[in-house]
C-alpha positions, -999 to 999 in steps of 0.1 A, spaced: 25 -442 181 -9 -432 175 -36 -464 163 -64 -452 142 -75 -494 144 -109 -487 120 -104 -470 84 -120 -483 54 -97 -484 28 -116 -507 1 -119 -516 -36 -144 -491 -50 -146 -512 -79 -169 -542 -57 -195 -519 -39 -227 -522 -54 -241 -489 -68 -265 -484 -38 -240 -493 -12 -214 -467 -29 -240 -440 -31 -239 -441 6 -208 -437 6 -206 -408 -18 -235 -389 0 -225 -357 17 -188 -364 8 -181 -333 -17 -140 -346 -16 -154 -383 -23 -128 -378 -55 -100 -374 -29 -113 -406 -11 -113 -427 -37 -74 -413 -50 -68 -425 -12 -80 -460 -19 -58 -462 -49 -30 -448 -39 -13 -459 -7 14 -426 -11 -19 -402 -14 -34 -418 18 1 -419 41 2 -384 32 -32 -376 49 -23 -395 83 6 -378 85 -14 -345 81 -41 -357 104 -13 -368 134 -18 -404 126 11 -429 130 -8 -463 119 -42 -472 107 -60 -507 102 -74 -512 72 -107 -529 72 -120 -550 45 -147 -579 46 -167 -604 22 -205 -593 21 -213 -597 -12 -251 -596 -5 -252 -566 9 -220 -543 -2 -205 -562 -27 -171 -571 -13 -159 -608 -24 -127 -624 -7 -106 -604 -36 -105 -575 -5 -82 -599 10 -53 -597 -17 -64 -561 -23 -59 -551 11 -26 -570 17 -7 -557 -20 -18 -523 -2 -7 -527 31 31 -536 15 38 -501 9 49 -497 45 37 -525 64 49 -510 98 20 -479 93 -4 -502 75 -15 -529 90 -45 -551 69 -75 -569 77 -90 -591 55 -125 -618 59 -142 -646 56 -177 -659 47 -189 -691 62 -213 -686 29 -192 -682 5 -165 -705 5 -160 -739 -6 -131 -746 13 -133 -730 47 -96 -747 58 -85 -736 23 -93 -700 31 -86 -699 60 -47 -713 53 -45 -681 26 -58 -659 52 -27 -664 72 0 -669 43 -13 -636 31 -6 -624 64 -34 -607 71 -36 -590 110 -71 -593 113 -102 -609 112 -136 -586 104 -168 -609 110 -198 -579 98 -234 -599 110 -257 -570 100 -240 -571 64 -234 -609 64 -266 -618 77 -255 -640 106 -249 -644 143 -216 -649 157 -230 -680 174 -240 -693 147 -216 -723 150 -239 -737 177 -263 -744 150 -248 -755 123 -222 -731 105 -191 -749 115 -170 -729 90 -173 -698 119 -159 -726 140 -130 -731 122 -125 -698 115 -123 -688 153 -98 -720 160 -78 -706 128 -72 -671 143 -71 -680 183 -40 -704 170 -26 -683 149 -31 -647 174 -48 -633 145 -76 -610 166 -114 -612 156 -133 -579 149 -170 -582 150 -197 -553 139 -215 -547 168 -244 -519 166 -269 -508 134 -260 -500 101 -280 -476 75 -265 -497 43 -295 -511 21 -299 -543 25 -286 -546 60 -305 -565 93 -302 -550 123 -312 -578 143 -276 -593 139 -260 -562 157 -266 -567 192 -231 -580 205 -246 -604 232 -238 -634 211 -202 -622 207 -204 -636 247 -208 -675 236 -175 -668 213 -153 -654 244 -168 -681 265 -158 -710 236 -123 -698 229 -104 -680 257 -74 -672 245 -93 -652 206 -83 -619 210 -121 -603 205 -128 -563 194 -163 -549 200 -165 -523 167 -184 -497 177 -191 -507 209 -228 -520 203 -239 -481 189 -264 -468 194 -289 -494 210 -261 -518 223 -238 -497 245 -244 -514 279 -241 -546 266 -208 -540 248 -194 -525 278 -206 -558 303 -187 -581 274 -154 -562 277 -154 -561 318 -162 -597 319 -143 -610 294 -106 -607 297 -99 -610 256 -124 -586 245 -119 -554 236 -138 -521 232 -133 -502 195 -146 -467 197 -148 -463 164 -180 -446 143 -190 -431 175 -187 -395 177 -165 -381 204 -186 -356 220 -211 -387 230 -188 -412 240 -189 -404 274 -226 -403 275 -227 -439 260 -196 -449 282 -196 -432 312 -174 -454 329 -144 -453 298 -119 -447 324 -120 -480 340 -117 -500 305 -94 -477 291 -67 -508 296 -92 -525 265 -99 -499 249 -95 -486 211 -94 -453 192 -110 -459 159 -129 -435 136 -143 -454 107 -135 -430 85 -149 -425 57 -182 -444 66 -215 -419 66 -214 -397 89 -175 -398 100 -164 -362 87 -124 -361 93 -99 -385 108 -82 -353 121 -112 -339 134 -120 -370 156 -88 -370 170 -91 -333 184 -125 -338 197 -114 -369 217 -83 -354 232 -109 -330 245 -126 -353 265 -123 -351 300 -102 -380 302 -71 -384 322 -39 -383 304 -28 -419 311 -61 -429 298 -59 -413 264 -26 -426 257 -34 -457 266 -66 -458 241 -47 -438 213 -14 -458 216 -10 -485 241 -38 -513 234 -33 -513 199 0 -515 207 -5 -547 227 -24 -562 200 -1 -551 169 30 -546 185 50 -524 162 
């Protein structure tokens, strides 16, 4: 059962125009993309032609910088139920934007929601930053270690205007392992492209967090992770799909197979640790 645990399926209707033109650039079948995001049918369809059993669907609140408000959460969810054993939905919160952190973080898991994305470069904070002061990250971290809902975090750059890149390096994401043990973490992108040791020190030391290999092209993921092989046991496929500069879920797939990777390793990164976090 192949995990593709990073595809943005997302309400075109809440980008801002500058964040969607990004999206839209170089992307001749963006038409295609955006019948995908409508149409849960349309978008099964294209796994199955890509070899692609289940896919997480990330959605987050950034209104600053994207757009998105906490409706991803219901949008995400109402999509998911059209076959909740491929689809599996991740949803968000803002320590910023809510009024109510306990509040939201109660619908969070009535709605059932299988994940947690925390974005820093596109909500413009740390994920420490409940050691000095935001004590609605806090809460939100207690929420999903009690509740096994996992915690992605952003780790790396982003091009999107208005993004900071000074809230991509994932060394902070060490303080959260360290504070709750038992919060099942995952590294998106694995720190790319300026973060890549670091990302790779977190997941050997830590034994909840995870590597997701996600936006990083397969014919360099061995250069930025040599050592793959002996985290393979925590690590993700992922292709972030159809973020800039992702060209083809199927296309990703082929190129990693390629790599010279032992077979026990690549079915345990394309099946097995998702598996382990999403049983099916």
């Amino acid at each position: 059962m192949i995990t593709d645990c990073h595809i943005h399926i997302q309400p075109l209707e809440l980008f801002k125009a500058e964040a969607l033109t990004l999206m839209q650039k170089n992307r001749p079948n963006f038409g295609q993309i955006a019948e995908f995001c409508r149409s849960p049918k349309a978008f099964l369809g294209y796994l199955d032609q890509c070899g692609v059993d289940r896919a997480v669907l990330i959605n987050y609140v950034a209104p600053e910088v994207i757009g998105f408000t906490s409706a991803v959460n219901e949008f995400v969810v109402r999509y998911c139920e059209a076959n909740p054993k491929r689809l599996i939905p991740c949803g968000s919160l803002h320590p910023r934007h809510t009024s109510n952190v306990l509040a939201d973080v109660e619908n969070i898991v009535r709605l059932g929601i299988r994940l947690i994305k925390i974005h820093p470069p596109h909500q413009l904070l740390f994920p420490n930053d409940y050691l000095h002061g935001m004590k609605e990250l806090e809460i939100i971290y207690r929420a999903a270690e009690a509740n096994d809902i996992p915690v992605m975090f952003h780790t790396g750059t982003s091009i999107f205007p208005g993004a900071r890149n000074k809230f991509g390096d994932p060394m902070p994401v060490d303080d959260v392992a360290v504070d709750f043990p038992r919060l099942k973490i995952l590294l998106a992108h694995g720190g790319r492209p300026l973060w890549m040791d670091t990302a790779f020190f977190l997941v050997r030391r830590h034994p909840n967090v995870y590597l997701d290999i996600s936006g990083i092209p397969p014919k360099t993921l061995l250069k930025y992770f040599p050592r793959l092989e002996e985290i393979s046991a925590k690590t993700l496929f992922g292709t972030d799909w159809p973020g800039p500069g992702v060209p083809d879920i199927r296309q990703n797939l082929d190129a990693f197979r390629a790599l010279p990777l032992s077979e026990a390793a690549r079915e345990q990164v394309l099946r097995k640790t998702a598996l382990s976090i999403w049983p099916a």
